[in-house]
C-alpha positions as CSV (number, residue, x, y, z in Angstrom):
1,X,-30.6,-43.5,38.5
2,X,-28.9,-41.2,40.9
3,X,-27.4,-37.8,39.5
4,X,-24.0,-39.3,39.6
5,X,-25.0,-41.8,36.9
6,X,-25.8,-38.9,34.8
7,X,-22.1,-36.8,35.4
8,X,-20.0,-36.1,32.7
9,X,-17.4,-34.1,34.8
10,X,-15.1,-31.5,33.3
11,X,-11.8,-30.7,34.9
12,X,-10.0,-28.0,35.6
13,X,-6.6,-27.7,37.5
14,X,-7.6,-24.0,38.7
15,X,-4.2,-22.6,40.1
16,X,-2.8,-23.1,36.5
17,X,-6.2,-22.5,35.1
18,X,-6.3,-18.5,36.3
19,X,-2.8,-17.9,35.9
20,X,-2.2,-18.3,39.9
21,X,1.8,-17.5,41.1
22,X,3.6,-20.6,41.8
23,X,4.2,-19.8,45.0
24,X,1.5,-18.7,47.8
25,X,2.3,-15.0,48.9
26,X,3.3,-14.2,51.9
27,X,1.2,-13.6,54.8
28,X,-0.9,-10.2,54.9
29,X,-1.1,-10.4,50.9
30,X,-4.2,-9.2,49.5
31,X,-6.2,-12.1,47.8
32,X,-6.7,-12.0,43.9
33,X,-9.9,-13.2,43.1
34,X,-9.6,-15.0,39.7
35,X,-11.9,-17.7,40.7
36,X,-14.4,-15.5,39.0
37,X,-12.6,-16.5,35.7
38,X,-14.1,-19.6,35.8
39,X,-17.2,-18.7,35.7
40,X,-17.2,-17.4,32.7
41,X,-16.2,-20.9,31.1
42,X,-19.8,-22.4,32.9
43,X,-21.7,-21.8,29.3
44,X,-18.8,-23.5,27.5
45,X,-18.6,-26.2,30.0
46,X,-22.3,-26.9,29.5
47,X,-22.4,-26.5,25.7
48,X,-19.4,-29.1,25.7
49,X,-22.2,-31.4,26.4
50,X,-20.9,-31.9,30.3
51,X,-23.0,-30.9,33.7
52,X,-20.1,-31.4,36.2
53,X,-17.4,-29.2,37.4
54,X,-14.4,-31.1,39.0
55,X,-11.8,-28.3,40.3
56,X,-8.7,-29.3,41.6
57,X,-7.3,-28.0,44.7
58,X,-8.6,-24.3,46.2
59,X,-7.8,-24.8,49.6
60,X,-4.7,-22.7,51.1
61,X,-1.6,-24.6,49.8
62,X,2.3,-23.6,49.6
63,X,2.7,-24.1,46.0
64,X,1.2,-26.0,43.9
65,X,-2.4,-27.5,46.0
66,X,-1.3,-30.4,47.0
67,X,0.8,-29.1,50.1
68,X,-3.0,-27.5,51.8
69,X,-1.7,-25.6,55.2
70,X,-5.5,-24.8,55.9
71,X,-9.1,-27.0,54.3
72,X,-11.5,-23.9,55.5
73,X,-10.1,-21.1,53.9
74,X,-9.7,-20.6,49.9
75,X,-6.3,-19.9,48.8
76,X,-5.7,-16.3,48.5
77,X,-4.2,-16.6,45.1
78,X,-7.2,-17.7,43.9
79,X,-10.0,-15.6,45.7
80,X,-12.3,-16.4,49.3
81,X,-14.7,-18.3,50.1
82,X,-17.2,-15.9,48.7
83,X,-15.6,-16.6,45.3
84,X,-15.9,-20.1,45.5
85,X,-19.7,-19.7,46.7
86,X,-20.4,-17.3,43.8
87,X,-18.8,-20.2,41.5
88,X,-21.3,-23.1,43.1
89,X,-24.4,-20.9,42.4
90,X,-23.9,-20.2,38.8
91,X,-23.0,-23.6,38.6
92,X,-26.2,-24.5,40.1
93,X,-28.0,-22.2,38.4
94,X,-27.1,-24.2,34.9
95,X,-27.2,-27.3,36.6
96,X,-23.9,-28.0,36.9
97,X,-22.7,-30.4,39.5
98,X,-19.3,-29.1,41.7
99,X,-16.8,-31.4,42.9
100,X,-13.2,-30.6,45.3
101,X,-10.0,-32.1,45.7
102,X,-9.5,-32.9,49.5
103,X,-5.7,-34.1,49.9
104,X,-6.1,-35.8,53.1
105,X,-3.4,-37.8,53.5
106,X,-0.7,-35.1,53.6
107,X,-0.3,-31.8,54.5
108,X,2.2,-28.6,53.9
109,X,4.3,-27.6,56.9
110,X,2.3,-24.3,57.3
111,X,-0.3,-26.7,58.3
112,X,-1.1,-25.0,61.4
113,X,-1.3,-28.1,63.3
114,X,2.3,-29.7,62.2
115,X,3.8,-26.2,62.8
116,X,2.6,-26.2,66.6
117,X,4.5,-29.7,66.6
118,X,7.4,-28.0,64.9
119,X,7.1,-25.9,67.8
120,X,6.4,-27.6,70.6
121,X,7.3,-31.2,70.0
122,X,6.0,-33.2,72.5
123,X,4.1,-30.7,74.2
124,X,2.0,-30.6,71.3
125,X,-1.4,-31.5,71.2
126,X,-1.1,-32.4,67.7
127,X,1.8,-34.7,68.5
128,X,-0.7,-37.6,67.8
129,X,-1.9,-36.3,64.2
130,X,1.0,-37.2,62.4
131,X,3.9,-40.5,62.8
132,X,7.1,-40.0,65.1
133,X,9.4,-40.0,61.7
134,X,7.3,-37.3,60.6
135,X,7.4,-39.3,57.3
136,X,6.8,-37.6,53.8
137,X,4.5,-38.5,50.6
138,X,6.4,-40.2,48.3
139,X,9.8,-38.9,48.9
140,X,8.5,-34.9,49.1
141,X,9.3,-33.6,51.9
142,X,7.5,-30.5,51.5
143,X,4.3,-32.9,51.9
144,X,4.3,-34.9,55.2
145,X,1.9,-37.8,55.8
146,X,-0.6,-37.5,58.8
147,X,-1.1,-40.7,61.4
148,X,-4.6,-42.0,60.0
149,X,-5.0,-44.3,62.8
150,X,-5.4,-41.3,65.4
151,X,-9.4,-40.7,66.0
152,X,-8.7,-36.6,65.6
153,X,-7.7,-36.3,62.1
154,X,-10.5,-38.6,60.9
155,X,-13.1,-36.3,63.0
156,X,-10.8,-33.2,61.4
157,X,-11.6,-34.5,57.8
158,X,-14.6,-35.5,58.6
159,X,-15.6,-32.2,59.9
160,X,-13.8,-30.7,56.4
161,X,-16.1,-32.9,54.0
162,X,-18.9,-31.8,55.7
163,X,-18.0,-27.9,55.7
164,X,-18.2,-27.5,52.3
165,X,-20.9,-29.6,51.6
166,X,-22.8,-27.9,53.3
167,X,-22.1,-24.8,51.5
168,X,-23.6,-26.4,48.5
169,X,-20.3,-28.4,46.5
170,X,-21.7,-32.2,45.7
171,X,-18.8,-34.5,46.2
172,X,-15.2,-34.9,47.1
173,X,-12.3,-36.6,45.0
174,X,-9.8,-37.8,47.7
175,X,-5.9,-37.3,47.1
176,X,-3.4,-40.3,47.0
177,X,-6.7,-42.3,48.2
178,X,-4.3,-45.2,47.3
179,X,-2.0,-44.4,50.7
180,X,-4.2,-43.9,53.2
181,X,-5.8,-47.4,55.3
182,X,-9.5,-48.3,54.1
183,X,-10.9,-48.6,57.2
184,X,-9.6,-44.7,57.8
185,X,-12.0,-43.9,54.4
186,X,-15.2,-46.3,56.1
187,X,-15.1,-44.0,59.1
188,X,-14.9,-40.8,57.3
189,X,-17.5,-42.0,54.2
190,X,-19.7,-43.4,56.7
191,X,-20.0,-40.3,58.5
192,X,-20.3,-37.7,55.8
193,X,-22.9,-40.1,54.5
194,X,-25.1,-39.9,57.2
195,X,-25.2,-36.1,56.8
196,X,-24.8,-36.2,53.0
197,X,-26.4,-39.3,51.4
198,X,-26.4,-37.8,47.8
199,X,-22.9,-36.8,48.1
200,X,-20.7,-38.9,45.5
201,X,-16.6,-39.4,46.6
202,X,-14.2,-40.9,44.0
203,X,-11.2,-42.0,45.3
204,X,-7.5,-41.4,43.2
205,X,-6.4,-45.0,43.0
206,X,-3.4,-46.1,40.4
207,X,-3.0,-49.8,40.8
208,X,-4.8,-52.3,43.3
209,X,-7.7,-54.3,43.4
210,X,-9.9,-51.1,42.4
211,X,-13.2,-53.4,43.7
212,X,-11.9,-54.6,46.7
213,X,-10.9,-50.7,47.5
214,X,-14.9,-49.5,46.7
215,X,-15.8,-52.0,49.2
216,X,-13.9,-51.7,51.8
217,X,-13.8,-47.6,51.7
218,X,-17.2,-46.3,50.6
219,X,-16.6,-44.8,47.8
220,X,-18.6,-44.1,45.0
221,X,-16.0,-44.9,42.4
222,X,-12.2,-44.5,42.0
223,X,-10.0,-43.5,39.0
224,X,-9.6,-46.0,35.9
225,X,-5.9,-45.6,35.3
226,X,-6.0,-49.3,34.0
227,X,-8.3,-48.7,31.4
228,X,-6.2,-45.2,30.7
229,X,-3.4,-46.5,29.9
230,X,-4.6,-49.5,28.3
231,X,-6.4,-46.7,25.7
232,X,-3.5,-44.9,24.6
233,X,-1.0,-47.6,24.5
234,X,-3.3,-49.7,22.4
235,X,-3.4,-47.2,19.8
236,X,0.0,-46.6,19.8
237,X,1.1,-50.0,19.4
238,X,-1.7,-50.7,17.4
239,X,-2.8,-53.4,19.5
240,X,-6.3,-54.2,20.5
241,X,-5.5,-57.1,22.3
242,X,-4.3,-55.0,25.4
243,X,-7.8,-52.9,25.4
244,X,-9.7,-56.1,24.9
245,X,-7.6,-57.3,28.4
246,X,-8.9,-54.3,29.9
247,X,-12.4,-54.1,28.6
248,X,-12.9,-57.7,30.6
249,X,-11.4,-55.9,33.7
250,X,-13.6,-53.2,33.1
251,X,-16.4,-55.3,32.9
252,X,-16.0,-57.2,36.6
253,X,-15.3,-53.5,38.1
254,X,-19.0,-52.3,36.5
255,X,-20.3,-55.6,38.2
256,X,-19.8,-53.3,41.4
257,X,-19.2,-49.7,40.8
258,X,-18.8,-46.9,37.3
259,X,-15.2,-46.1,37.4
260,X,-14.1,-43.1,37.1
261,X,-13.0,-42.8,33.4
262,X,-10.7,-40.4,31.8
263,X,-8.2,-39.7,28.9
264,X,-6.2,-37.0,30.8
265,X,-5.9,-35.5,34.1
266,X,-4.1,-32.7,35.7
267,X,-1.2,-36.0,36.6
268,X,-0.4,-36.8,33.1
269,X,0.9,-36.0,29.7
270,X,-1.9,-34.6,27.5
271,X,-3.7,-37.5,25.3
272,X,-2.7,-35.2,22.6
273,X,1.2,-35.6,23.6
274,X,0.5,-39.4,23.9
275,X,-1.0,-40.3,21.0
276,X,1.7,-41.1,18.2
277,X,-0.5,-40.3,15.2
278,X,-3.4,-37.4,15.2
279,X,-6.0,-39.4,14.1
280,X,-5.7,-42.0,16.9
281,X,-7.6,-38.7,19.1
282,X,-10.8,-39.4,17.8
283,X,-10.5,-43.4,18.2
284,X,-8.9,-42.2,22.0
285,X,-12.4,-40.5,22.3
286,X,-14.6,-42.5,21.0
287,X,-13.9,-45.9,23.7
288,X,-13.7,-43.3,26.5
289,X,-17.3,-42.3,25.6
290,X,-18.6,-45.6,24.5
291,X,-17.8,-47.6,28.0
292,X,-19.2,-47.8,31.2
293,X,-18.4,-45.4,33.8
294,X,-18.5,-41.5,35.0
295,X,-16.3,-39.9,32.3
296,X,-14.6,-37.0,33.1
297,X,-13.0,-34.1,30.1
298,X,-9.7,-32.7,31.4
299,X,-10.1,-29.0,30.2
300,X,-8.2,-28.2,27.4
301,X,-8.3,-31.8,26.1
302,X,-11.3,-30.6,23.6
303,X,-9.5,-28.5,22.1
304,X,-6.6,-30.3,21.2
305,X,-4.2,-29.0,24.4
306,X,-0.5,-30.7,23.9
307,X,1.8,-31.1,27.0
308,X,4.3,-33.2,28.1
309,X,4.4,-34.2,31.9
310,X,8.3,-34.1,33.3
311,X,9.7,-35.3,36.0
312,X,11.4,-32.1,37.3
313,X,10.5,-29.2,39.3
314,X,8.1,-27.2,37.1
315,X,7.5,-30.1,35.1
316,X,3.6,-29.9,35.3
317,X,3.5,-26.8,33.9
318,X,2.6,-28.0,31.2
319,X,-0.4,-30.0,31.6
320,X,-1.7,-27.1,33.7
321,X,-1.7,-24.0,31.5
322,X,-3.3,-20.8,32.4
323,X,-6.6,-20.5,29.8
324,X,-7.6,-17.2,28.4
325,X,-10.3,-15.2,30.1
326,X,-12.9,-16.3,27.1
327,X,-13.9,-19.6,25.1
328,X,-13.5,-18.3,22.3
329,X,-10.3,-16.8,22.5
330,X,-8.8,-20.7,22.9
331,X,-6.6,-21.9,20.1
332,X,-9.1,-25.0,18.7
333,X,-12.2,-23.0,20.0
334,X,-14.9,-24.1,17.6
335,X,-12.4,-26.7,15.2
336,X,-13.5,-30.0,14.1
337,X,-11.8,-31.8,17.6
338,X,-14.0,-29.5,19.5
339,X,-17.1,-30.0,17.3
340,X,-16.0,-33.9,17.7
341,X,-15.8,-33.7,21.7
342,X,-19.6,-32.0,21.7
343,X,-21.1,-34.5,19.3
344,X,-19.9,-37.7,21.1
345,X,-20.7,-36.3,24.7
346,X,-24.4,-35.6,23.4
347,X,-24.3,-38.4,22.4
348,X,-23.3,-40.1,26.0
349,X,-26.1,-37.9,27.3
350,X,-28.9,-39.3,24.7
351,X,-27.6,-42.6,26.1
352,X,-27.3,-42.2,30.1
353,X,-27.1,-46.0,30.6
354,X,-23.9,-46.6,29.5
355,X,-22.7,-45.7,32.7
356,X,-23.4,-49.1,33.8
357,X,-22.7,-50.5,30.5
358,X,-21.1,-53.7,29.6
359,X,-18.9,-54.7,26.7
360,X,-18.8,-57.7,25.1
361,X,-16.0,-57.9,21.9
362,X,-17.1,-59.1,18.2
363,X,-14.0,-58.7,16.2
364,X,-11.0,-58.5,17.5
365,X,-7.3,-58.3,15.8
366,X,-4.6,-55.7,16.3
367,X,-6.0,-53.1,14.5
368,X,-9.8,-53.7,14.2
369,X,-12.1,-53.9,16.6
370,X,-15.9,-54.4,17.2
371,X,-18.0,-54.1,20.3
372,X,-21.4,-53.9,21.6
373,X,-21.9,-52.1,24.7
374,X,-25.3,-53.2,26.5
375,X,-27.2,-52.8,29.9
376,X,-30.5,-54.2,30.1
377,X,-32.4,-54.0,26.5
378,X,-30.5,-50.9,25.3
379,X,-27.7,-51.7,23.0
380,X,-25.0,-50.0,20.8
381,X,-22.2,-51.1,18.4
382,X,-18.6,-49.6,18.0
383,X,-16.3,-50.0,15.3
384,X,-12.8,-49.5,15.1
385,X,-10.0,-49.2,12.5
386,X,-6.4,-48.7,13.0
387,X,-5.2,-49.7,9.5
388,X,-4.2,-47.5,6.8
389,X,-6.7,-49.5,4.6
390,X,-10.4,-50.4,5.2
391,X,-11.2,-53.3,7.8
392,X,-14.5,-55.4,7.7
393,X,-15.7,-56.3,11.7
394,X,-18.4,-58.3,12.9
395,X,-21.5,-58.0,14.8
396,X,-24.1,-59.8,16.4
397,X,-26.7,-59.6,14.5
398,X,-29.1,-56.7,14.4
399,X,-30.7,-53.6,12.4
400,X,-27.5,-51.5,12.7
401,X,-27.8,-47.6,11.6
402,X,-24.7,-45.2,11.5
403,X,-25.3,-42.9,14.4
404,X,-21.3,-41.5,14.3
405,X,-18.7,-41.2,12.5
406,X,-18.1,-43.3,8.6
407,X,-18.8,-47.0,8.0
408,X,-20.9,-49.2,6.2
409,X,-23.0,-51.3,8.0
410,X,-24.8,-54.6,7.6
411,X,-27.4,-56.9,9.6
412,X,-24.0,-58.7,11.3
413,X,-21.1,-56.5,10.6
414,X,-19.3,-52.9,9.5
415,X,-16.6,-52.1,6.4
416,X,-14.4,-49.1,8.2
417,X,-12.3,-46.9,6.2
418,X,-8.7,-46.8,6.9
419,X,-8.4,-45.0,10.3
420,X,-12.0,-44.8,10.9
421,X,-14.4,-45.7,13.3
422,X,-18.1,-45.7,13.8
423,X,-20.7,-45.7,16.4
424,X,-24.4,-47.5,15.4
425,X,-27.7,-48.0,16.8
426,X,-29.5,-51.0,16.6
């Protein structure tokens, strides 16, 4: 197995993370190194049970990250690239895994190359990097699109992937992966991978055909938003069927690559927020941990973080909170959701197979549901309960002990209290 198939990423969203100002300061500003913060969350990050860090964006942005005026230089409000070197050694030193944000299909317009072509229009030598229209991202026009089909800016990103790589980070998720042409991904993972073989790149992808993407870009993986959804909205409407849809889904994409799995993300409202009854967090948890896949533990989200995402300015606020300086100075530090979130990602790490793992459904109704999850000999069984009163699930048939959470358990099936769940070991 490759280290990637042993990731269990946590995420944080470090502008909101240290408190950063909304806005970059002006130029000449002296640079605030709260990057350092973060490193005082490695030990809980590692006694979560996880051995990856996944920061959001740290390159020089406008406001928020995602509008970068310069990839080589750390933004100011966040620290320098000392900071950010400092961070990926005592990462290292605990064994933790660090992956960036690259937004390469946009840019801010302090990017210094579309400010020369503010400048100088045609005489520009960057008149190339970006489309006549100077078209935007999605209707912001603070974020405009570069041309992807011009050789330079796939050597310029190139060149980027490969500069902080080789200061020691391990893998890039790409930005709005979804908008940019595949073959412009082949030539840039192509050539990073010659350099970086190791290096693992997920690619943000909503909808599509998420295999056909893998292939034809080189990533690694890309983000499960199909199986996301289908997780919260199956609890919600207390109907397995959807999740059972996905699952099969699920199973074709693990035929070629371990999605990128997840129950929150610096992009949407908190699982906490979207989850109509509190009970339905541990049953959220439990399939996130129990599939196939690279999971990945939006900071916060262990502790019971609420937020709503809105569609206004300011309206990701808050989903990205600043945390306190210390652990244990969170509100849910140490409470039975946190306790939950480090026994069931130990036990993802006493099973590191189920990253290619396959699921194949026992019992299935609208609110109980039985699975086995199985690559090769190695085998578990999940059970799940969505009724106020106890469901009985079937199983194929095998020496099943209790190895999490409350049910009874026979040679070919489980009783499950109301709103319980259970994970066993054949």
């Amino acid at each position: 197995m490759r280290w990637p198939d042993h990731a269990i990423w946590w995420h944080v969203y470090p502008l909101g993370f240290v408190g950063a100002e909304r806005e970059a300061p002006p130029g000449g500003a002296s640079t605030a190194h709260r990057l350092a913060r973060l490193t005082g969350w490695l030990d809980h990050l590692v006694g979560l049970g996880c051995n990856g860090l996944a920061l959001g964006p740290v390159f020089a942005s406008e406001t928020h990250g995602y509008d970068t005026v310069d990839h080589y230089r750390i933004d100011p409000r966040l620290g320098d690239e000392d900071d950010l070197r400092r961070l990926i050694d005592e990462a290292s030193q605990r064994g933790v895994r660090v992956l960036l944000d690259g937004v390469f299909n946009h840019v801010g317009h302090g990017f210094e190359p579309l400010a020369d072509l503010m400048a100088h229009g045609y005489d520009s030598p960057y008149r190339t990097w970006f489309h006549p229209d100077l078209r935007t991202f999605e209707g912001h026009d603070r974020l405009v699109t570069l041309n992807h089909a011009e050789p330079e800016v796939a050597a310029y990103v190139t060149d980027v992937m490969t500069h902080w790589l080789e200061r020691g980070i391990d893998g890039w998720r790409l930005d709005a992966a979804y908008a940019v042409p595949p073959p412009f991904w082949r030539t840039v993972t192509d050539r990073v991978r010659a350099r970086f073989p190791e290096a693992w790149f997920v690619g943000e992808v909503i909808h599509g055909d998420y295999t056909r993407l893998v292939e034809h870009t080189g990533f690694d993986s890309v983000t499960q938003y199909e199986l996301w959804k289908a997780i919260w909205s199956s609890l919600n409407d207390r109907n397995f069927f959807e999740l059972a849809h996905a699952l099969d889904r699920h199973n074709t994409m693990l035929d070629t690559f371990a999605p990128q799995t997840f129950l929150g993300n610096h992009d949407v409202t908190r699982i906490a927020s979207r989850l109509e009854r509190k009970e339905h967090r541990q049953h959220a948890l439990v399939i996130l941990l129990t599939l196939g896949g690279v999971p990945s533990i939006y900071a916060g989200d262990e502790f019971g973080f609420e937020g709503i995402k809105e569609e206004r300015v300011g309206g990701d606020d808050a989903i990205r909170p600043a945390f306190p300086e210390r652990p244990d100075e969170t509100p849910g530090y140490a409470s039975a959701h946190h306790r939950l979130y480090q026994d069931l990602i130990g036990l993802r790490r006493r099973h590191p197979w189920l990253v290619r793992a396959h699921t194949t459904v026992a019992t299935l109704t609208n609110t109980a549901l039985s699975y086995t999850v199985g690559h090769g000999a190695e085998r578990l069984a999940v059970v799940l309960n969505l009724d106020d009163k106890p469901a009985t699930t079937a199983l194929p048939t095998a020496d099943w002990t209790c190895a999490a959470g409350e049910a009874s358990f026979t040679a070919d099936g489980a009783t499950i209290p109301p709103t319980g769940w259970a994970i066993a070991e054949p």
